[in-house]
C-alpha positions as CSV (number, residue, x, y, z in Angstrom):
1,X,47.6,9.5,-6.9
2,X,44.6,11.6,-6.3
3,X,41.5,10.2,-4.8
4,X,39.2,9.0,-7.2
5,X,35.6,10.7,-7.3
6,X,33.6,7.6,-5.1
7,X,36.9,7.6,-3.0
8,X,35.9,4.6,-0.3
9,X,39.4,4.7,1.2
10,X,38.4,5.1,4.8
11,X,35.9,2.4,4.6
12,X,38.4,-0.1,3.5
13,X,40.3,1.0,6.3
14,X,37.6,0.5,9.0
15,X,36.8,-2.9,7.5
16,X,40.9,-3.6,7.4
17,X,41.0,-4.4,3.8
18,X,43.2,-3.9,0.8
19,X,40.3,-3.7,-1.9
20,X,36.8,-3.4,-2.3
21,X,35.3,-5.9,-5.2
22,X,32.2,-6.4,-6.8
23,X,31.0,-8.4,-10.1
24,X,27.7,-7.3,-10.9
25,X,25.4,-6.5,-14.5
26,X,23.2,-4.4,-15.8
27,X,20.8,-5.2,-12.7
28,X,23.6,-4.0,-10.4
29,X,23.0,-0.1,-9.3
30,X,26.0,0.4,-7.6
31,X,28.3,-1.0,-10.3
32,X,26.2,1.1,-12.7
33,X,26.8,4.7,-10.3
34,X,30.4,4.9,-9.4
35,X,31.2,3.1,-13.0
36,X,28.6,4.8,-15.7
37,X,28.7,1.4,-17.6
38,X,26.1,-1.0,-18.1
39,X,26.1,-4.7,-19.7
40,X,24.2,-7.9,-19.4
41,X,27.1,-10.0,-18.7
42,X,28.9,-9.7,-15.9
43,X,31.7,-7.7,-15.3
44,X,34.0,-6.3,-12.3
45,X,34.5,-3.2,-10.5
46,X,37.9,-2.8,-8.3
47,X,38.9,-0.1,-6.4
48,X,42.3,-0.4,-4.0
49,X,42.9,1.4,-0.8
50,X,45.8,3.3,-2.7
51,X,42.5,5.1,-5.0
52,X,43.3,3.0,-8.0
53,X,40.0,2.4,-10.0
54,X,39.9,-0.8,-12.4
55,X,37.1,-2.2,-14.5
56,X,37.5,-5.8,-15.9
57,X,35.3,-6.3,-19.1
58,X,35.2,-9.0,-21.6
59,X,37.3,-8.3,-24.5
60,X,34.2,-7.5,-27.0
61,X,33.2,-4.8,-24.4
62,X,36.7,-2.9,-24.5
63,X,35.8,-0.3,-27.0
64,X,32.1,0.8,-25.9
65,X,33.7,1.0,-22.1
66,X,36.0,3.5,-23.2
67,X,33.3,5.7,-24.3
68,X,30.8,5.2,-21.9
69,X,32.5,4.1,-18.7
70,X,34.1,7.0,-16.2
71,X,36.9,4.5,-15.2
72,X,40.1,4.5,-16.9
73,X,41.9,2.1,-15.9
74,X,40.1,-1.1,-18.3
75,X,41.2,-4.5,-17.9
76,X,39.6,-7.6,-20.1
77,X,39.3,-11.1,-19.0
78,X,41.7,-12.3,-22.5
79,X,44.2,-9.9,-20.7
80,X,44.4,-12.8,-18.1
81,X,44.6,-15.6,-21.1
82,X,40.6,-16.2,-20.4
83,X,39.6,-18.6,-23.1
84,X,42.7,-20.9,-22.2
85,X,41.7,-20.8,-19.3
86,X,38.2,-22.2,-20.0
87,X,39.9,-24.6,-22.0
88,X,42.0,-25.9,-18.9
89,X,39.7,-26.1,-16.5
90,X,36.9,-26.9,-18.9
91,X,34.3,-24.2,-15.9
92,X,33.5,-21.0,-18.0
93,X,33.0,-19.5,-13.8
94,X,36.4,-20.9,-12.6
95,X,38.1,-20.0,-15.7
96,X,36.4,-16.1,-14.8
97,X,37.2,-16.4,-10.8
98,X,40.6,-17.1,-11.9
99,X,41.0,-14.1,-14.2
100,X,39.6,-12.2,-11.4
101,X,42.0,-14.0,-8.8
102,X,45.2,-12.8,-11.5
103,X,43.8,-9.3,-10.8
104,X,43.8,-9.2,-7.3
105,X,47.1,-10.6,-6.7
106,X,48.2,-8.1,-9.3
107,X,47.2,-5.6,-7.2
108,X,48.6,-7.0,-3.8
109,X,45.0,-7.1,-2.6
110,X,45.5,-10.2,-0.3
111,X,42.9,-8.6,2.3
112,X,39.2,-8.2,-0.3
113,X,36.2,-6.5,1.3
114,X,33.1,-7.3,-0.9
115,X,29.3,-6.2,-0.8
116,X,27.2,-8.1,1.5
117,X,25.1,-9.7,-1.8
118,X,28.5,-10.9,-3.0
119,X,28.1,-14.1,-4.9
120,X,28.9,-17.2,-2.9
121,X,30.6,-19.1,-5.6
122,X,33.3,-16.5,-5.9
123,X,33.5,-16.0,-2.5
124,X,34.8,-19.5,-1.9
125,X,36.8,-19.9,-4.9
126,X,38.9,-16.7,-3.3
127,X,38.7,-17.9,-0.3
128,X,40.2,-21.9,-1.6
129,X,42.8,-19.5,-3.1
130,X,44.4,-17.9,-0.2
131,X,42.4,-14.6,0.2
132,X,40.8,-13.3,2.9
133,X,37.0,-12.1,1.9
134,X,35.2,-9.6,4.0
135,X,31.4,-8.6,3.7
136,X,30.8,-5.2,4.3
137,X,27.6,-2.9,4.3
138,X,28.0,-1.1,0.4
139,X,30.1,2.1,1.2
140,X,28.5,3.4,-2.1
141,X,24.6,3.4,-0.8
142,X,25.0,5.9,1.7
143,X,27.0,8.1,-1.5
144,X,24.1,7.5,-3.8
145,X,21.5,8.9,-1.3
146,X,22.8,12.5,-1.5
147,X,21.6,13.5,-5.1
148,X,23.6,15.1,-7.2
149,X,22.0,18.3,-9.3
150,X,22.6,16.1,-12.6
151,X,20.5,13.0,-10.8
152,X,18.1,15.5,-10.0
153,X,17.3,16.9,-13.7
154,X,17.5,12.8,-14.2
155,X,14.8,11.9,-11.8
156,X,12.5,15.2,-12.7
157,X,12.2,14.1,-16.0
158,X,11.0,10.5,-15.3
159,X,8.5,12.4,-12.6
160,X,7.3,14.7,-15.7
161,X,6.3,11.2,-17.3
162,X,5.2,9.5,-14.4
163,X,2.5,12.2,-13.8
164,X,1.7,12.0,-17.3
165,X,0.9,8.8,-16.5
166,X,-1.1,9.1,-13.3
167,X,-3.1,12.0,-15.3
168,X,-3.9,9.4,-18.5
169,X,-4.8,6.7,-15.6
170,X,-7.2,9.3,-13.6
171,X,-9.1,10.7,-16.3
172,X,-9.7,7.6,-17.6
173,X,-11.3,6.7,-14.4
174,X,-13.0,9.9,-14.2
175,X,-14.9,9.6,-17.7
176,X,-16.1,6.2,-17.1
177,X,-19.4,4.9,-16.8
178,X,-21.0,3.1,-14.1
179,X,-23.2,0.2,-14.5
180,X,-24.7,-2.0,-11.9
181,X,-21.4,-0.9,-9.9
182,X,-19.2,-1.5,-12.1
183,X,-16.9,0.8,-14.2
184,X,-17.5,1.2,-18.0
185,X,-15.4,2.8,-20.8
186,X,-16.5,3.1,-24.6
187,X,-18.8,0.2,-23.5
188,X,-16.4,-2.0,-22.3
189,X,-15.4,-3.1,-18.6
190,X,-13.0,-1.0,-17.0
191,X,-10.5,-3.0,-16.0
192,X,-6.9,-2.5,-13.9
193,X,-5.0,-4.5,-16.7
194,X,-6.7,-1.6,-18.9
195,X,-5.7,1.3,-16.4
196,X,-2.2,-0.1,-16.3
197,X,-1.5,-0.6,-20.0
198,X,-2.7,3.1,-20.2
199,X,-0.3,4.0,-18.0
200,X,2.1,2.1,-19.5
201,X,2.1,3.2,-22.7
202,X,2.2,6.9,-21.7
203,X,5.7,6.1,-19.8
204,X,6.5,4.7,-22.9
205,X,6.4,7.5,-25.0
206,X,8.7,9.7,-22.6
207,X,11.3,7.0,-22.9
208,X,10.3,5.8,-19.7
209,X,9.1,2.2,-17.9
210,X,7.5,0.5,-15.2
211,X,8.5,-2.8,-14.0
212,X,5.4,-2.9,-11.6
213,X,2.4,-1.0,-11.9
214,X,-0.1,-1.2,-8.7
215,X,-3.7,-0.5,-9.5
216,X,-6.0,-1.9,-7.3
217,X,-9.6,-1.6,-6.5
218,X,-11.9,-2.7,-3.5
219,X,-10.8,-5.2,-1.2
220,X,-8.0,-5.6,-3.2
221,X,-6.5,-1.9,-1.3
222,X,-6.6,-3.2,2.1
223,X,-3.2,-5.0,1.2
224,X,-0.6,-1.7,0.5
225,X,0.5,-3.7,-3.0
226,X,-2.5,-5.8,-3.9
227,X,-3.7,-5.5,-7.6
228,X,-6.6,-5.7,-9.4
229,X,-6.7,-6.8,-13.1
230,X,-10.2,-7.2,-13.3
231,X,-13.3,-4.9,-13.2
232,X,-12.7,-1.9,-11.4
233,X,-15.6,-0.5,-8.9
234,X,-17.5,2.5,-8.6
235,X,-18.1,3.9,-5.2
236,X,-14.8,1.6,-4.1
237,X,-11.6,3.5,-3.5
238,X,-8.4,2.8,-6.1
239,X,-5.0,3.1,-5.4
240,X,-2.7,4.0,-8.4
241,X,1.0,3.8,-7.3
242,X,3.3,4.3,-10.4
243,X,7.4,3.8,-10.1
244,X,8.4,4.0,-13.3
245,X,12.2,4.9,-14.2
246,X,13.8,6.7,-17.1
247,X,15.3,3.7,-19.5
248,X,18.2,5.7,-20.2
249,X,19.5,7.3,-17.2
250,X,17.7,4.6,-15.5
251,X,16.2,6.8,-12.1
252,X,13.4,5.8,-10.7
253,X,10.4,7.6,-9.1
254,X,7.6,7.0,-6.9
255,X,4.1,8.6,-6.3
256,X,0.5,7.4,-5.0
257,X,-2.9,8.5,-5.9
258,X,-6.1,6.8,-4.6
259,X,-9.4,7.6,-6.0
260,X,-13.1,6.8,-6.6
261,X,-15.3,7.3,-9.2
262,X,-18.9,7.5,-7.9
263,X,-20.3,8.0,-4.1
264,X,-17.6,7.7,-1.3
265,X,-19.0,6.6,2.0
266,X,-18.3,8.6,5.0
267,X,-15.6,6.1,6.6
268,X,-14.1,6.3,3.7
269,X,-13.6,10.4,3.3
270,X,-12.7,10.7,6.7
271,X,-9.9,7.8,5.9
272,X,-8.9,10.1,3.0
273,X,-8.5,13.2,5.2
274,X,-6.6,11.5,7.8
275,X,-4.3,10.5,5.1
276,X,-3.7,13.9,3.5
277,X,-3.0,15.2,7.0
278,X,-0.7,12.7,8.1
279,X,1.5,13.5,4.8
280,X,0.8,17.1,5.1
281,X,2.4,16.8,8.7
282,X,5.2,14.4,7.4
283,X,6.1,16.7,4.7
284,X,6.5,20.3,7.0
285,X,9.3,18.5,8.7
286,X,11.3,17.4,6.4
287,X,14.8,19.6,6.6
288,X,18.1,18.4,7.0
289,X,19.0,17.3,10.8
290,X,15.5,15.9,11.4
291,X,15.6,12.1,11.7
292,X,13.5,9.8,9.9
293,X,12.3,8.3,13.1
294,X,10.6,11.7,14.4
295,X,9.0,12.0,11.0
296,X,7.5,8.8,11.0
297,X,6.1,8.5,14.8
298,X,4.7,12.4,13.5
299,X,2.5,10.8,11.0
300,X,1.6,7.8,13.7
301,X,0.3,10.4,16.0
302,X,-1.7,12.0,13.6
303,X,-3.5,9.0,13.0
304,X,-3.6,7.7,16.2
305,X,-4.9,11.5,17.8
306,X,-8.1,10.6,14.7
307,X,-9.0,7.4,16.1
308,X,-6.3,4.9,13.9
309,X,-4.7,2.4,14.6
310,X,-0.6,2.1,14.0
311,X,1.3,-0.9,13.7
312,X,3.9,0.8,16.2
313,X,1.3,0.0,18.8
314,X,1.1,-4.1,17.1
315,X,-2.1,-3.4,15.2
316,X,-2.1,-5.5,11.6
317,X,-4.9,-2.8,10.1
318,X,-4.6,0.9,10.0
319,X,-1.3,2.5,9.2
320,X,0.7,-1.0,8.8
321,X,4.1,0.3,7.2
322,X,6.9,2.9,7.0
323,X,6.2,6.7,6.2
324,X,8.5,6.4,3.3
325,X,11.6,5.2,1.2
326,X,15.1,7.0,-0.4
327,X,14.4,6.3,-3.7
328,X,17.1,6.6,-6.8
329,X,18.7,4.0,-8.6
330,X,16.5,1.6,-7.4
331,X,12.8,2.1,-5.5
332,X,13.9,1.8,-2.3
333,X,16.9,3.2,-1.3
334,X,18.9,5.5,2.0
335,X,17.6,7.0,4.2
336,X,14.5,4.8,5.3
337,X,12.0,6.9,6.8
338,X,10.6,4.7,9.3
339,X,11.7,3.6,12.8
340,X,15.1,3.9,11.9
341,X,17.7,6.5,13.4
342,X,18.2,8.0,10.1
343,X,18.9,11.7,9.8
344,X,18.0,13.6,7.0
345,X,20.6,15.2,4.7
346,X,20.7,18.3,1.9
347,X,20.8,15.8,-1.4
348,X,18.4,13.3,0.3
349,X,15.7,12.2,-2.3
350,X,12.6,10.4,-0.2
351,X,8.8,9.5,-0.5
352,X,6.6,10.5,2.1
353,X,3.4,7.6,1.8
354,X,1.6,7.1,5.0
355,X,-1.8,5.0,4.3
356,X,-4.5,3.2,5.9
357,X,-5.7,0.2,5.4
358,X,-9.0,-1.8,7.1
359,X,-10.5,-4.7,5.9
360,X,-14.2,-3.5,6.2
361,X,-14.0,-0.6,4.3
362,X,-10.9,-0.3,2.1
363,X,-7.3,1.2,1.7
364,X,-6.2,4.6,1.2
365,X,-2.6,5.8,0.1
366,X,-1.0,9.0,-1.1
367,X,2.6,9.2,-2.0
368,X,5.1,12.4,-3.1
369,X,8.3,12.5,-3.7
370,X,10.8,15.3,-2.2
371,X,14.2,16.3,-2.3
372,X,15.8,17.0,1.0
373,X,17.3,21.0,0.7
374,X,19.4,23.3,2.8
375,X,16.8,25.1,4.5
376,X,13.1,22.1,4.0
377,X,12.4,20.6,1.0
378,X,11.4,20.8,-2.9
379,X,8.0,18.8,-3.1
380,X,8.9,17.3,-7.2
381,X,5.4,16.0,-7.1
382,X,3.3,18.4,-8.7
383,X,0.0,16.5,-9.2
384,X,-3.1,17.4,-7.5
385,X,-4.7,15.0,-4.8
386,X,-8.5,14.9,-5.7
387,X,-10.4,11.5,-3.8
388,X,-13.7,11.8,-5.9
389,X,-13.6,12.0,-9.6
């Protein structure tokens, strides 16, 4: 038998197993990447150390699993005399951790290594039933960081929308009106629930959605994901940070824009400008070999050589998080660009976000997104940073 595409053979045999399991939904990305299948019940994903690949469905799911799903070997839960089984032990779960128990044993899989979210109700009904469950670290996030040129056409069409959307969300800003410091448009209060159902919309028409929107105004930016639904400011700075994903191939991506409408006070520019430089230095380094770590104290010493404070040195203002994320299947993803000893890889998708943040004057964030190539990187974001409107 030939290895199967996500082949996780030598993983099983580090962790000493004879399978790796998981049950997951719709919600679950790595069910959804190494099978192509999505559905809002639960279902199971097996894969033996022999390469043997088996999805186990519910019987009304056969049919559309065949067609969508990349896995050929499909199993249903009837196959394993499910309803009876619900019936007999009058449990709809134990009647499903037996079917799933049947499959294992089926498969000699005595031995069953399992993601480290596995579900603790199924791991103690295996366990009760004789077989050995170990947690492992998911052999399939480190696979899913190195993009594939089909994820990439994927993820820069959701970017396409996304800066739709930042453009629709700046330009309303930029037309406003100001009024006793406040923010007006067509006579009406601007306000961030208005901003964000602008930008909603627009993802909306590129078949594309946000779970979370950040727009936040004022104080509201000295805490990286505070929000602000009511009136937005003028001469305040406003963080726009859209992560929308496409709703059918279902990547996500992630960019930051902060702004002002109005008169930005000195503290404030020179905030901005340490910002831009700090991502301008983040981004010049980014080629395979480099690690994340070396890229992220980069941007602290920026910041710290202009007079910032870092939270590598224990402060709780100034630059107060990572430099950035992996970002894919879901927001945050491998590699972490932060203080960890990742090292940057041809395929690797990150952000590069460094920001500041002081409760005295205000928050400041930008945020692009750029694939990891043989010789640097492709910058995908391709919207302009402008601070004043």
């Amino acid at each position: 038998m030939t290895e199967p595409e996500f082949s996780i053979k030598k993983n099983l045999e580090e962790a000493g197993t004879d399978a790796y399991l998981m049950i997951g939904n719709i919600h679950n990305s790595d069910i959804y990447y190494v099978t192509h299948f999505l559905s809002s019940d639960e279902f199971v994903y097996l894969q033996t150390i022999a390469g043997e690949e088996i999805l186990l469905i519910s019987e009304m799911e056969k049919g559309r699993a065949k067609i969508e799903s990349r896995i050929s070997i499909i199993i249903t839960t009837q196959d394993f005399d499910y309803r009876e089984k619900i019936k007999e032990k009058k449990d709809m779960y134990i009647a499903y951790a037996a079917c799933i128990s049947e499959l294992l044993l089926g498969k000699g899989a005595k031995k069953v290594a399992v993601p480290y979210d596995f579900p603790i109700f199924y791991s103690n009904y295996f366990e009760k039933s004789g077989f050995s469950i170990v947690p492992v670290k998911s052999p399939f996030r480190k696979i899913r960081s190195l993009k594939k040129p089909e994820e990439i056409e994927s993820i820069k069409y959701a970017q396409m929308a996304g800066e739709k959307a930042m453009k629709a969300a700046t330009f309303l800003i930029a037309k406003a009106e100001e009024r006793k410091g406040n923010l007006y448009h067509e006579g009406q209060l601007l306000t961030g629930a208005k901003v964000k159902a602008v930008i909603d919309h627009t993802l909306l028409d590129f078949g594309c959605e946000a779970e979370e929107i950040i727009v936040s105004c004022g104080r509201d930016t000295v805490n990286p994901h505070g929000t602000t639904d009511g009136p937005l400011l003028a001469n305040a700075p406003i963080i726009l940070d859209i992560f929308p994903r496409s709703k059918r191939e279902r990547y996500f991506v992630d960019m930051t824009r902060t702004v002002l409408h109005g008169e930005a006070s000195k503290e404030l520019k020179e905030m901005y400008q340490a910002v831009l430089a700090a991502q301008e230095k983040g981004l010049e380094m980014i080629k395979p070999g480099v690690s994340t770590a070396d890229v992220h104290n980069a941007v602290c010493e920026i910041f710290e050589k202009k007079g910032y404070d870092t939270y590598r040195s224990g402060s709780k203002v100034g630059f107060i998080h990572s430099t950035g994320h992996g970002i894919g299947l879901d927001v945050h993803e491998l590699p972490g660009v932060g203080e960890n000893m990742d090292v940057l890889e041809k395929g690797n998708l990150i952000t590069i976000e460094p920001g500041l943040y002081y409760p005295k004057i205000g928050g400041i964030r930008l945020e692009d997104m750029v694939l990891v190539t043989e010789n640097g990187c492709e910058n995908l974001t391709g919207l302009e940073k402008r601070f004043v409107l």
